[in-house]
mmCIF file of the N, C-alpha and C atoms, coordinates in Angstrom:
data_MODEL
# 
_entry.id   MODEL 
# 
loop_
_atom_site.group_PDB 
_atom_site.id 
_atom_site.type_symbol 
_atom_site.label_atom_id 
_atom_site.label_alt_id 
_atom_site.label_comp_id 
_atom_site.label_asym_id 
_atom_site.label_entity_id 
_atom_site.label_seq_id 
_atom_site.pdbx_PDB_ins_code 
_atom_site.Cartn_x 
_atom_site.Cartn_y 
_atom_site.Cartn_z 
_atom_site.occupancy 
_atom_site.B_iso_or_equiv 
_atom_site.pdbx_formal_charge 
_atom_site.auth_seq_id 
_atom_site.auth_comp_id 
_atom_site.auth_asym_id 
_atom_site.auth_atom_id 
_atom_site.pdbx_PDB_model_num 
ATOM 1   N N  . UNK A 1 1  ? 281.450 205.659 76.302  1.00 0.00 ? 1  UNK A N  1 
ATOM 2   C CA . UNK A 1 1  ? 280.179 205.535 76.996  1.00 0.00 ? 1  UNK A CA 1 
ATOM 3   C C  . UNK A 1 1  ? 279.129 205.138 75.955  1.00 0.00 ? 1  UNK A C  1 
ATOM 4   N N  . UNK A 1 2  ? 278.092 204.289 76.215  1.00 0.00 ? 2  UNK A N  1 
ATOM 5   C CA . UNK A 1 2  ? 277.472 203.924 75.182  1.00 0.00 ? 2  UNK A CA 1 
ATOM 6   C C  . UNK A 1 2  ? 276.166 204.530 75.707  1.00 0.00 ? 2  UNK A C  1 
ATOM 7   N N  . UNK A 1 3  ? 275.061 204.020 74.689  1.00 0.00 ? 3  UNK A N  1 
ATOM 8   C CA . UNK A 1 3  ? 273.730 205.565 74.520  1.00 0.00 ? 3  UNK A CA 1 
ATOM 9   C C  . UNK A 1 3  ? 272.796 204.358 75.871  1.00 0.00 ? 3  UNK A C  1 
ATOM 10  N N  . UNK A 1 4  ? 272.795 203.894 76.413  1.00 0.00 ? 4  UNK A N  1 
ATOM 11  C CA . UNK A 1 4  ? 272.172 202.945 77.603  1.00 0.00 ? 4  UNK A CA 1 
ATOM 12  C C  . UNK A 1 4  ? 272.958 203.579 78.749  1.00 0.00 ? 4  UNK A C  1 
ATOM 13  N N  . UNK A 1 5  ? 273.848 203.963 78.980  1.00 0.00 ? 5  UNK A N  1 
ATOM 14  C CA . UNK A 1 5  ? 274.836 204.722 80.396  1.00 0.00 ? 5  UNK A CA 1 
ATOM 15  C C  . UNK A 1 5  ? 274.581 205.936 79.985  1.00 0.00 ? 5  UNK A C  1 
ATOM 16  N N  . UNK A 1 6  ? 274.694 206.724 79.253  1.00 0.00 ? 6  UNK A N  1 
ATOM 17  C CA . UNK A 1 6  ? 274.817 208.200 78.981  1.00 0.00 ? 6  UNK A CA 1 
ATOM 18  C C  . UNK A 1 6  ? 273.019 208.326 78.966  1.00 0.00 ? 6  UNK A C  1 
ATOM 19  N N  . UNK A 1 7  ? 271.797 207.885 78.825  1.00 0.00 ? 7  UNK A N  1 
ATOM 20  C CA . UNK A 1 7  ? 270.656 207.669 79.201  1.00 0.00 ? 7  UNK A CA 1 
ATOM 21  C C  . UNK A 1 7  ? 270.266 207.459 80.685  1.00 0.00 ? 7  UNK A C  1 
ATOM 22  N N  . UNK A 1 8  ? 270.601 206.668 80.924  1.00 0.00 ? 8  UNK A N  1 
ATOM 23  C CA . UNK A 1 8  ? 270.635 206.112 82.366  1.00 0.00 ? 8  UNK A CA 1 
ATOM 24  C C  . UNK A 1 8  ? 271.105 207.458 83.030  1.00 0.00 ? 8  UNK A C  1 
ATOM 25  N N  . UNK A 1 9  ? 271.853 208.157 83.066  1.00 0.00 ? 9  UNK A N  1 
ATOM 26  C CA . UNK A 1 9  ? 272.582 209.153 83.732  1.00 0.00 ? 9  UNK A CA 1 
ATOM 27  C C  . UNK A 1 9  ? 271.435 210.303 83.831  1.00 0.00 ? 9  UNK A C  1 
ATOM 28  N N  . UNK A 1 10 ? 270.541 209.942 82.698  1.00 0.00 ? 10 UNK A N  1 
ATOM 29  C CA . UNK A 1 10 ? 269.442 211.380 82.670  1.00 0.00 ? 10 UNK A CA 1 
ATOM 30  C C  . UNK A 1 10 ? 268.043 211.292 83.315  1.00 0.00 ? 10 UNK A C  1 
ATOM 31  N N  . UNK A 1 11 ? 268.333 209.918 83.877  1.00 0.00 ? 11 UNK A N  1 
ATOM 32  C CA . UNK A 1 11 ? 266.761 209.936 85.418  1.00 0.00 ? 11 UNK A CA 1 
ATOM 33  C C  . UNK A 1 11 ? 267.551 209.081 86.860  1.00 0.00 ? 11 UNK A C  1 
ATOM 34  N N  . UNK A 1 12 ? 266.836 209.940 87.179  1.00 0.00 ? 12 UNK A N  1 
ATOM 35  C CA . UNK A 1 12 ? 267.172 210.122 88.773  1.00 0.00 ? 12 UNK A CA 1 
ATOM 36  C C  . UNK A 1 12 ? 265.813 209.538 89.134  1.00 0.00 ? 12 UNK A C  1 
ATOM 37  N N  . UNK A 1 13 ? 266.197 208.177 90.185  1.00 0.00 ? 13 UNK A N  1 
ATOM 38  C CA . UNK A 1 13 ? 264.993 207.534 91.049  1.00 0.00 ? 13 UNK A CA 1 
ATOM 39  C C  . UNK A 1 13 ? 264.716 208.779 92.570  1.00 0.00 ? 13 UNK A C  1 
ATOM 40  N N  . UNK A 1 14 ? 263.628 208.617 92.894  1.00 0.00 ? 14 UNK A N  1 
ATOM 41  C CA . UNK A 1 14 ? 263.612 208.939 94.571  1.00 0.00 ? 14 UNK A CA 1 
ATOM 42  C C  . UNK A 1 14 ? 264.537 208.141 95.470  1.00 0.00 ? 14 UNK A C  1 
ATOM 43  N N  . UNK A 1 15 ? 264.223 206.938 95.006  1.00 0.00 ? 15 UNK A N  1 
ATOM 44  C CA . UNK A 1 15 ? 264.986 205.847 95.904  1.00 0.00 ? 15 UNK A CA 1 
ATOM 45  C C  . UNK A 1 15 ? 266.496 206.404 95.924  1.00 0.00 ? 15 UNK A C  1 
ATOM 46  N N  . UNK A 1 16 ? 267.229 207.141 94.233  1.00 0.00 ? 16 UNK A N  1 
ATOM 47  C CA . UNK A 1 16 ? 268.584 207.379 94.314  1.00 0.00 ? 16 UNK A CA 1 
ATOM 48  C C  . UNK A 1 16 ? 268.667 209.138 94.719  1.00 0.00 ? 16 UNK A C  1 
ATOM 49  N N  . UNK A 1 17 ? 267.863 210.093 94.751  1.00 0.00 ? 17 UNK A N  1 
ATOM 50  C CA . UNK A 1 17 ? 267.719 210.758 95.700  1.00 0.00 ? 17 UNK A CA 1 
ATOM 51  C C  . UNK A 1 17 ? 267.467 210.981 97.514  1.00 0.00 ? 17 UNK A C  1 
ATOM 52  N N  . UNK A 1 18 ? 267.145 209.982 97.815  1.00 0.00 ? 18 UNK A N  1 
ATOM 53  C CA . UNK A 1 18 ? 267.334 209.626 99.253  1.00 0.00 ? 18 UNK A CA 1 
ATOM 54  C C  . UNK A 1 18 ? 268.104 209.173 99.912  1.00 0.00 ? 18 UNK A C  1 
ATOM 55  N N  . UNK A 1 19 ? 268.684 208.138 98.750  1.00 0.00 ? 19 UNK A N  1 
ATOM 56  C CA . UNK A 1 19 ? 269.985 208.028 99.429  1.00 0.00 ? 19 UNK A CA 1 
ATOM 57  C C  . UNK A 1 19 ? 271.336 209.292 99.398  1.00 0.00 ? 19 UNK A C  1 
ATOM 58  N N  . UNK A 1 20 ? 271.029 209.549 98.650  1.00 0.00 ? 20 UNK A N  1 
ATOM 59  C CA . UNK A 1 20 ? 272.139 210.823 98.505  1.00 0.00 ? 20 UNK A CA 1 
ATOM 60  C C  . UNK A 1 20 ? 271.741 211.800 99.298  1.00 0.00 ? 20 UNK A C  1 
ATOM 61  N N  . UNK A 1 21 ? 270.600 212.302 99.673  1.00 0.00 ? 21 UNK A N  1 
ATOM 62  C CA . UNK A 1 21 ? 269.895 213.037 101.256 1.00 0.00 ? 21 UNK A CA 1 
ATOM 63  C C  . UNK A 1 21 ? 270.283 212.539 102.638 1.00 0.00 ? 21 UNK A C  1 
ATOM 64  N N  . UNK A 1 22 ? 270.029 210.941 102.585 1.00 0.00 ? 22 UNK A N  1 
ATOM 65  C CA . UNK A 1 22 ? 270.158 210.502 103.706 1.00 0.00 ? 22 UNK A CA 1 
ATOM 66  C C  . UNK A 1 22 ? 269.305 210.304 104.580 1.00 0.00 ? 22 UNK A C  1 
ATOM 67  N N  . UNK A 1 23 ? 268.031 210.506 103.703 1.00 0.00 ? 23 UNK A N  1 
ATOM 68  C CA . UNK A 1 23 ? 266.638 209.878 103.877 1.00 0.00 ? 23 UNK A CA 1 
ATOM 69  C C  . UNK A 1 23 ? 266.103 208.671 103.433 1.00 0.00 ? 23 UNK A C  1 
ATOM 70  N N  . UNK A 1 24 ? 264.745 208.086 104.042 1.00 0.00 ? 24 UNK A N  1 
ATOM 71  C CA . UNK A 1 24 ? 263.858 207.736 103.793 1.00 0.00 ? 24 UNK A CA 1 
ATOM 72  C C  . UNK A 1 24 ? 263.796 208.140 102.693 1.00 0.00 ? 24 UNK A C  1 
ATOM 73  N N  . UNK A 1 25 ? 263.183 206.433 101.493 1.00 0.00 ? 25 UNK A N  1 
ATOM 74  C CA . UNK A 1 25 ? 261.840 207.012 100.667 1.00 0.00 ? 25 UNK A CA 1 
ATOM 75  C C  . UNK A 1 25 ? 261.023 207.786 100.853 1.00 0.00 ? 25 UNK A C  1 
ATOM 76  N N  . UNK A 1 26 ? 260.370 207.484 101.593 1.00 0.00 ? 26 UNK A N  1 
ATOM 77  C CA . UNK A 1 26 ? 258.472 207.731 102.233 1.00 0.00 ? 26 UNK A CA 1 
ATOM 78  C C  . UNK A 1 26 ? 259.157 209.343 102.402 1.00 0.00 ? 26 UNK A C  1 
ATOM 79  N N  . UNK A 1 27 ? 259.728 209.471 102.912 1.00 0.00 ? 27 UNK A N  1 
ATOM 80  C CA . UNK A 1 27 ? 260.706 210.620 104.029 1.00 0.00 ? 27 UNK A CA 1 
ATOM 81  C C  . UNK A 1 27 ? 260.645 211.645 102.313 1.00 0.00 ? 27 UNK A C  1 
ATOM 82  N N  . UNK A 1 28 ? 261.550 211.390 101.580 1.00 0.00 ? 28 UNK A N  1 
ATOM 83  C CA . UNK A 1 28 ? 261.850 212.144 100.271 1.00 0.00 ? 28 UNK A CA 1 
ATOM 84  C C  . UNK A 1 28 ? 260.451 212.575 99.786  1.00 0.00 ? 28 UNK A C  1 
ATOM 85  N N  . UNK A 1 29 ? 259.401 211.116 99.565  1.00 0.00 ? 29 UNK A N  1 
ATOM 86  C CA . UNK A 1 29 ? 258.379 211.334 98.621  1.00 0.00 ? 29 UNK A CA 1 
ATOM 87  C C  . UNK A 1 29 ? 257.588 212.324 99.608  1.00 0.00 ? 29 UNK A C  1 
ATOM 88  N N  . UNK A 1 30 ? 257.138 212.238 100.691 1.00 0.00 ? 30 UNK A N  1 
ATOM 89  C CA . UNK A 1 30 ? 256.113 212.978 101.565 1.00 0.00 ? 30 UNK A CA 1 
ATOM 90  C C  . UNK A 1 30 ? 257.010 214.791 101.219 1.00 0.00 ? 30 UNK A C  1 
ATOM 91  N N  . UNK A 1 31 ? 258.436 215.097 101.126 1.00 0.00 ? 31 UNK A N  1 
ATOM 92  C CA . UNK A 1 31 ? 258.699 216.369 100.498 1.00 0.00 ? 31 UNK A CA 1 
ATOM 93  C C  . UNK A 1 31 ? 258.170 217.060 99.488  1.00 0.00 ? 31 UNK A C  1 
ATOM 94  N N  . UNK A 1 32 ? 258.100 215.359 98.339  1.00 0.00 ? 32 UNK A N  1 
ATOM 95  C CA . UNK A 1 32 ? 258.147 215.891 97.033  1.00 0.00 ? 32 UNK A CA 1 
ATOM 96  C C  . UNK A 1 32 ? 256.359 216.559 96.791  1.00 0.00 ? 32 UNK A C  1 
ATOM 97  N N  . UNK A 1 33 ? 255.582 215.931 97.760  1.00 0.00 ? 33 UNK A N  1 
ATOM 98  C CA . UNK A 1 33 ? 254.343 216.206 97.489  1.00 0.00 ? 33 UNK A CA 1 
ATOM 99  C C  . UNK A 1 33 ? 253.996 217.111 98.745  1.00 0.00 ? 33 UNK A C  1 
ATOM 100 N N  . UNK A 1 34 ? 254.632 217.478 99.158  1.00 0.00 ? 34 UNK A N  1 
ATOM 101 C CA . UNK A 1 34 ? 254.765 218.921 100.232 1.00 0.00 ? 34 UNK A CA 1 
ATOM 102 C C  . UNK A 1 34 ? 253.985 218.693 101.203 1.00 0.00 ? 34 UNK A C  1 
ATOM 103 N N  . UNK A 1 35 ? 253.496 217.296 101.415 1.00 0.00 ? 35 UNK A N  1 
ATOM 104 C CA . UNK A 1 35 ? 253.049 216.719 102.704 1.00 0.00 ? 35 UNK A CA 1 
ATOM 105 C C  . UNK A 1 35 ? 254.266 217.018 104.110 1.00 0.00 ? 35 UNK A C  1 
ATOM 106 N N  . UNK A 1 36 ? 255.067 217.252 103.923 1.00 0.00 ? 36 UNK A N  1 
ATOM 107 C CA . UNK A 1 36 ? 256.552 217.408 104.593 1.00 0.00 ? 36 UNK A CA 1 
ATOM 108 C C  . UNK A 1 36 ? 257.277 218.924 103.985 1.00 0.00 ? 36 UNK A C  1 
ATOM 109 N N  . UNK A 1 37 ? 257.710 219.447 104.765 1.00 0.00 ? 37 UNK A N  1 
ATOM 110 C CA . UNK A 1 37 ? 259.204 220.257 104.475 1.00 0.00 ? 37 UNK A CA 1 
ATOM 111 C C  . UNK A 1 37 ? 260.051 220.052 104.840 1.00 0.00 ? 37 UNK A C  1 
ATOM 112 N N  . UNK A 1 38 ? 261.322 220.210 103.767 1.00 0.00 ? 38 UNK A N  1 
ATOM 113 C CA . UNK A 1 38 ? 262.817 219.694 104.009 1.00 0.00 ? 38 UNK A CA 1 
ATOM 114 C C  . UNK A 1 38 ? 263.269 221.120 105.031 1.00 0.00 ? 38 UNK A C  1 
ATOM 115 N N  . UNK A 1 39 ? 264.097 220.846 105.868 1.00 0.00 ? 39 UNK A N  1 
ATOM 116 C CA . UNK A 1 39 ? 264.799 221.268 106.804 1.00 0.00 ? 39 UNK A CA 1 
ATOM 117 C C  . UNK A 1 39 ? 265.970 221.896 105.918 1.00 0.00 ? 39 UNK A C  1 
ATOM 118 N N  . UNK A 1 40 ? 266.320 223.025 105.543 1.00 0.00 ? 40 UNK A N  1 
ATOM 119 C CA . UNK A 1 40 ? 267.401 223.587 105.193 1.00 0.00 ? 40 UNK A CA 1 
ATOM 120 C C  . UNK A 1 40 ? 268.548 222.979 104.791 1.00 0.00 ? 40 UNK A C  1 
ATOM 121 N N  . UNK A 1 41 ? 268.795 222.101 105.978 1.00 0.00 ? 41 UNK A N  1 
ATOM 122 C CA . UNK A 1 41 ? 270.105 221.098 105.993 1.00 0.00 ? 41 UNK A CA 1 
ATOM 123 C C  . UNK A 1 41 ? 270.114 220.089 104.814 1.00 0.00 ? 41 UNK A C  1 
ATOM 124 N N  . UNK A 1 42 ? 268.527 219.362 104.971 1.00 0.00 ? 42 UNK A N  1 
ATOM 125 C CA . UNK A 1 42 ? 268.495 218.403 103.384 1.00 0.00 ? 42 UNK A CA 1 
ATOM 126 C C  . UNK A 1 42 ? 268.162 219.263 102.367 1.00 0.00 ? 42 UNK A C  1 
ATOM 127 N N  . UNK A 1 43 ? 267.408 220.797 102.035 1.00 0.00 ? 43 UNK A N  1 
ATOM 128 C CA . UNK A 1 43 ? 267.780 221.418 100.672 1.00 0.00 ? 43 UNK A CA 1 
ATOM 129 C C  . UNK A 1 43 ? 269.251 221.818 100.663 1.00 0.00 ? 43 UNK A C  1 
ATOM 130 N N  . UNK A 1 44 ? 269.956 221.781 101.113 1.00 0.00 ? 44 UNK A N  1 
ATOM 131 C CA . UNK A 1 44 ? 271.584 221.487 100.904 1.00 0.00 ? 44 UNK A CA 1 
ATOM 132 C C  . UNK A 1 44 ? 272.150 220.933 100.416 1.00 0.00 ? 44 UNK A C  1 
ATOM 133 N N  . UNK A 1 45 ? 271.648 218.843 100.707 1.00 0.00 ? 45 UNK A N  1 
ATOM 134 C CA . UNK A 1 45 ? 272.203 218.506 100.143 1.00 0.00 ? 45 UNK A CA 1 
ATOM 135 C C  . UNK A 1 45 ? 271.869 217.717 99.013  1.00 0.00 ? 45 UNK A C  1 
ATOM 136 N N  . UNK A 1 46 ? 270.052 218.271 98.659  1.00 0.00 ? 46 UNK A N  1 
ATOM 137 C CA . UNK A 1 46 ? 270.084 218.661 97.411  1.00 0.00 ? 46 UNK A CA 1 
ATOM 138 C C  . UNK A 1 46 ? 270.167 219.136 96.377  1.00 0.00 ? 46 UNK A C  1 
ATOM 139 N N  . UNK A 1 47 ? 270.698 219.994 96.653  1.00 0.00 ? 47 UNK A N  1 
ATOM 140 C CA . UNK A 1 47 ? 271.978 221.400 96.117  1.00 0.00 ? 47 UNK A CA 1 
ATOM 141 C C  . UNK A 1 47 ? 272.979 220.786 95.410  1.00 0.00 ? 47 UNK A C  1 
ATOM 142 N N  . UNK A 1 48 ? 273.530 220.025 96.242  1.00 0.00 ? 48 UNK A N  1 
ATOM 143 C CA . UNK A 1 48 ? 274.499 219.354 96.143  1.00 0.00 ? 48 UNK A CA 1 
ATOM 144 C C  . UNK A 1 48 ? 274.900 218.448 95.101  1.00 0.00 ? 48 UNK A C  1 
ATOM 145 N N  . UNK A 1 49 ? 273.297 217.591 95.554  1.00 0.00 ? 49 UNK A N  1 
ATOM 146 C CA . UNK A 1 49 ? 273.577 216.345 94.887  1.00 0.00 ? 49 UNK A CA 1 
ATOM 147 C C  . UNK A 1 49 ? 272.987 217.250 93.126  1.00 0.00 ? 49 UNK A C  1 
ATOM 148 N N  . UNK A 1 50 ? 272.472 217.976 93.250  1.00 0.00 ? 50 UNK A N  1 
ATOM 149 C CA . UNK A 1 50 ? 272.359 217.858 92.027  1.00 0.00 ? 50 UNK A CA 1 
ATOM 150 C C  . UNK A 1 50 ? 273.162 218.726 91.155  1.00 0.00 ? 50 UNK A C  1 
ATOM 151 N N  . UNK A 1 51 ? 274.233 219.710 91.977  1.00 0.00 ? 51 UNK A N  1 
ATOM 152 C CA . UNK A 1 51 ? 275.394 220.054 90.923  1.00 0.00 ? 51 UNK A CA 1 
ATOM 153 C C  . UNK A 1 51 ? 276.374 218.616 90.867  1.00 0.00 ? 51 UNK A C  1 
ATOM 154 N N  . UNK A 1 52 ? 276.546 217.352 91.361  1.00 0.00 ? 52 UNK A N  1 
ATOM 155 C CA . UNK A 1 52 ? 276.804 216.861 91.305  1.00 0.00 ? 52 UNK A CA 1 
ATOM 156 C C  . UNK A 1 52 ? 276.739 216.322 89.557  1.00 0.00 ? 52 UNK A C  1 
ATOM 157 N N  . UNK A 1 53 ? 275.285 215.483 90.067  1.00 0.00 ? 53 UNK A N  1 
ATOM 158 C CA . UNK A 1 53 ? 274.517 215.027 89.132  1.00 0.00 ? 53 UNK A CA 1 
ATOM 159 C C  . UNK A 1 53 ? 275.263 215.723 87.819  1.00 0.00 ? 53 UNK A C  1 
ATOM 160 N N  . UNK A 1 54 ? 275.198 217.257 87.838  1.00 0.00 ? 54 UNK A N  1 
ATOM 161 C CA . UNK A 1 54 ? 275.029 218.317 86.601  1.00 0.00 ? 54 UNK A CA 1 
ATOM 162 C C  . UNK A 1 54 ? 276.536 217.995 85.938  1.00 0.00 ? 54 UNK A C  1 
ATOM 163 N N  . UNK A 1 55 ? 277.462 217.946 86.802  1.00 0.00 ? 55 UNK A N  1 
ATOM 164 C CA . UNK A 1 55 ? 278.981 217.906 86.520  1.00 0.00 ? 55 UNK A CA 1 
ATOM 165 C C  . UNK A 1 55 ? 278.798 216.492 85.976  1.00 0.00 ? 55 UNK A C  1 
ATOM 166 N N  . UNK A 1 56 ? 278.124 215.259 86.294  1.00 0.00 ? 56 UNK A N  1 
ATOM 167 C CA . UNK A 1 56 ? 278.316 214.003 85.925  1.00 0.00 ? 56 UNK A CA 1 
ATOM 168 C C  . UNK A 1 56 ? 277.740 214.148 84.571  1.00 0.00 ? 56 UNK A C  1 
ATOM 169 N N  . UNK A 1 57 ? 276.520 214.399 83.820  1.00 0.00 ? 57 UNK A N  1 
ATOM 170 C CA . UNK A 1 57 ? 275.822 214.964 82.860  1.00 0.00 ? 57 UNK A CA 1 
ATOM 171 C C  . UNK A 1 57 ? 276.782 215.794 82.024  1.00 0.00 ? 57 UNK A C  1 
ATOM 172 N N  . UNK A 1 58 ? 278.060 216.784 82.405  1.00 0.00 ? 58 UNK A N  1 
ATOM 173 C CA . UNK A 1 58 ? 278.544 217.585 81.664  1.00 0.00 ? 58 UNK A CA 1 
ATOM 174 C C  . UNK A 1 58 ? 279.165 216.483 81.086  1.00 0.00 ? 58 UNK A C  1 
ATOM 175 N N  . UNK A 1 59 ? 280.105 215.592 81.880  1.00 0.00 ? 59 UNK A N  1 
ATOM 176 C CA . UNK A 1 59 ? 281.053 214.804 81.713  1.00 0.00 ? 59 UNK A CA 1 
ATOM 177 C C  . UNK A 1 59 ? 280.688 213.911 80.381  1.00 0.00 ? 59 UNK A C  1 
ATOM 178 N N  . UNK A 1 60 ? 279.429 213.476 80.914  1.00 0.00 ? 60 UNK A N  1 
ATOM 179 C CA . UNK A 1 60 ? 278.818 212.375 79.893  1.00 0.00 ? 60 UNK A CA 1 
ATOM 180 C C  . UNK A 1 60 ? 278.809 212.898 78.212  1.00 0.00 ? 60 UNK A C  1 
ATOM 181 N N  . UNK A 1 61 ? 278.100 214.295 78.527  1.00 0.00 ? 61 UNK A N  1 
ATOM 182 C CA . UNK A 1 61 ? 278.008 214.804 77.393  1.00 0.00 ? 61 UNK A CA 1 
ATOM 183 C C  . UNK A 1 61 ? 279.311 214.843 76.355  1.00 0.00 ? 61 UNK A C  1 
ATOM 184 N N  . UNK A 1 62 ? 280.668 215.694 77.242  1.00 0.00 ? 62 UNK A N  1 
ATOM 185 C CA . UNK A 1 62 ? 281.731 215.769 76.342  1.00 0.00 ? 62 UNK A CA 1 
ATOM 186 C C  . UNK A 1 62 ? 282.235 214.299 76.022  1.00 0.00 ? 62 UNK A C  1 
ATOM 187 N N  . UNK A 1 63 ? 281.848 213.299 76.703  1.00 0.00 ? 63 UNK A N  1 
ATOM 188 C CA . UNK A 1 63 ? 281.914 211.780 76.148  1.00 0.00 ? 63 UNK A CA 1 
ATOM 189 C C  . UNK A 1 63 ? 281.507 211.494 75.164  1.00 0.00 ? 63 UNK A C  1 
ATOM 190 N N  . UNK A 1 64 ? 280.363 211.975 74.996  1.00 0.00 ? 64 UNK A N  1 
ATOM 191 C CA . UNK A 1 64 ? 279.869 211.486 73.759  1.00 0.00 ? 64 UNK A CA 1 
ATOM 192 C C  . UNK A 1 64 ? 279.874 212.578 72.785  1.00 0.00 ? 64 UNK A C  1 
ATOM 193 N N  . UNK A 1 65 ? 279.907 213.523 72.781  1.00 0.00 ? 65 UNK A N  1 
ATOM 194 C CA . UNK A 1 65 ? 280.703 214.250 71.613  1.00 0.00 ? 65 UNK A CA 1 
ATOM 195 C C  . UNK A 1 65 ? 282.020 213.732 70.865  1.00 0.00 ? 65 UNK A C  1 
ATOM 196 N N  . UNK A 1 66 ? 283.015 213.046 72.009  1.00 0.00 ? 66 UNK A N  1 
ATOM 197 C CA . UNK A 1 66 ? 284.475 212.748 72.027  1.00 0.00 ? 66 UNK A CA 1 
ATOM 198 C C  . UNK A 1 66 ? 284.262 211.983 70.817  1.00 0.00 ? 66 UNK A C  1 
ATOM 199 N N  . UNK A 1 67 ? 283.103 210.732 71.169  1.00 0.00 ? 67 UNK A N  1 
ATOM 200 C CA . UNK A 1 67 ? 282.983 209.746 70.083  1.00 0.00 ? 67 UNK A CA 1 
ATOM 201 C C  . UNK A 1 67 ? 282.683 209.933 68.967  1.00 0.00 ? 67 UNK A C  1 
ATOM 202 N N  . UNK A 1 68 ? 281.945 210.744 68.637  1.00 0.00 ? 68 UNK A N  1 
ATOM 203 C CA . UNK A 1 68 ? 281.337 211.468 67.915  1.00 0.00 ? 68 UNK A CA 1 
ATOM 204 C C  . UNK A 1 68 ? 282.127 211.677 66.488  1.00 0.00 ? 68 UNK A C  1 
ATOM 205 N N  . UNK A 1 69 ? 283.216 212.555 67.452  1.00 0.00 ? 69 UNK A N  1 
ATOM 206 C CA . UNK A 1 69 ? 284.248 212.929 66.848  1.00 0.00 ? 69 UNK A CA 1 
ATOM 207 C C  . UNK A 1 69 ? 285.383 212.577 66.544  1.00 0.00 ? 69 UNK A C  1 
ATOM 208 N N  . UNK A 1 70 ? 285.716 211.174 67.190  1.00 0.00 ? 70 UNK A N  1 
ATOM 209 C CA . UNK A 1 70 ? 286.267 210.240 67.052  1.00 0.00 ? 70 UNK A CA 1 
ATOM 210 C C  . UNK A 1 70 ? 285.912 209.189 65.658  1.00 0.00 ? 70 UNK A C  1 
ATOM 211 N N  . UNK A 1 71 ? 284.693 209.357 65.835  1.00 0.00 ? 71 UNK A N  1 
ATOM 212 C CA . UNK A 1 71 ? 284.259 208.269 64.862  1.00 0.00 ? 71 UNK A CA 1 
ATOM 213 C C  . UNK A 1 71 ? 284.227 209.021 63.591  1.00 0.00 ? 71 UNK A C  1 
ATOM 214 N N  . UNK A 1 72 ? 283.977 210.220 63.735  1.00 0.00 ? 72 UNK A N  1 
ATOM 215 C CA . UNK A 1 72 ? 283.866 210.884 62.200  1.00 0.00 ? 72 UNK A CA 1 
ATOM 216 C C  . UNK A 1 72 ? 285.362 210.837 61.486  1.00 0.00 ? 72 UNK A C  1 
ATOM 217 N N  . UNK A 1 73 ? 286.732 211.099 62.725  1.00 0.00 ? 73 UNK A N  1 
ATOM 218 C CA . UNK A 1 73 ? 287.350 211.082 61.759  1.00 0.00 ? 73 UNK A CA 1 
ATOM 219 C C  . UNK A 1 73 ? 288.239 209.716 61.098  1.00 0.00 ? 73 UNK A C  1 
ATOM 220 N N  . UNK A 1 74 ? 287.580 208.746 62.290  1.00 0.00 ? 74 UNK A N  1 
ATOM 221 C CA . UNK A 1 74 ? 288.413 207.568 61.476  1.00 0.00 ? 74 UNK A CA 1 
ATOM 222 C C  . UNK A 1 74 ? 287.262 206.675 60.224  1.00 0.00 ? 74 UNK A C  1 
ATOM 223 N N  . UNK A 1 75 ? 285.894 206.893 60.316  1.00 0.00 ? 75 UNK A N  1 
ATOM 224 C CA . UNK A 1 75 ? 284.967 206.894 59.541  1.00 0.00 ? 75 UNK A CA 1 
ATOM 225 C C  . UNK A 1 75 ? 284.850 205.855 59.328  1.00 0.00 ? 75 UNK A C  1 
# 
């Protein structure tokens, strides 16, 4: 994994939170500024999405340790 993907992995758009809700933009952003409340059902499956997210982030991480350690020992 190179440091542009393993970066990338560490922001999250609204646009890529809504889709993973199954909302609207407008729909997400009017939550985020509490003009709106999410319905139980979508804090679910932002629950979700973001142990998701967290497991994808773990992944990344022991990736780039791997290299890390890869690279140290062939040097």
């Amino acid at each position: 994994m190179n440091f542009k993907e393993a970066t990338d992995l560490l922001s999250v758009s609204l646009e890529q939170i809504a889709e993973a809700l199954g909302k609207s933009y407008g729909t997400v952003l009017a939550y985020r500024t509490g003009d709106r409340v999410p319905p139980a059902e979508v804090r679910q499956r932002l629950a979700m999405f973001m142990r998701d997210r967290s497991a994808a982030l773990i992944k990344a991480a022991e990736d780039v340790e791997n290299e890390i350690n890869s690279y140290e020992r062939t040097g």
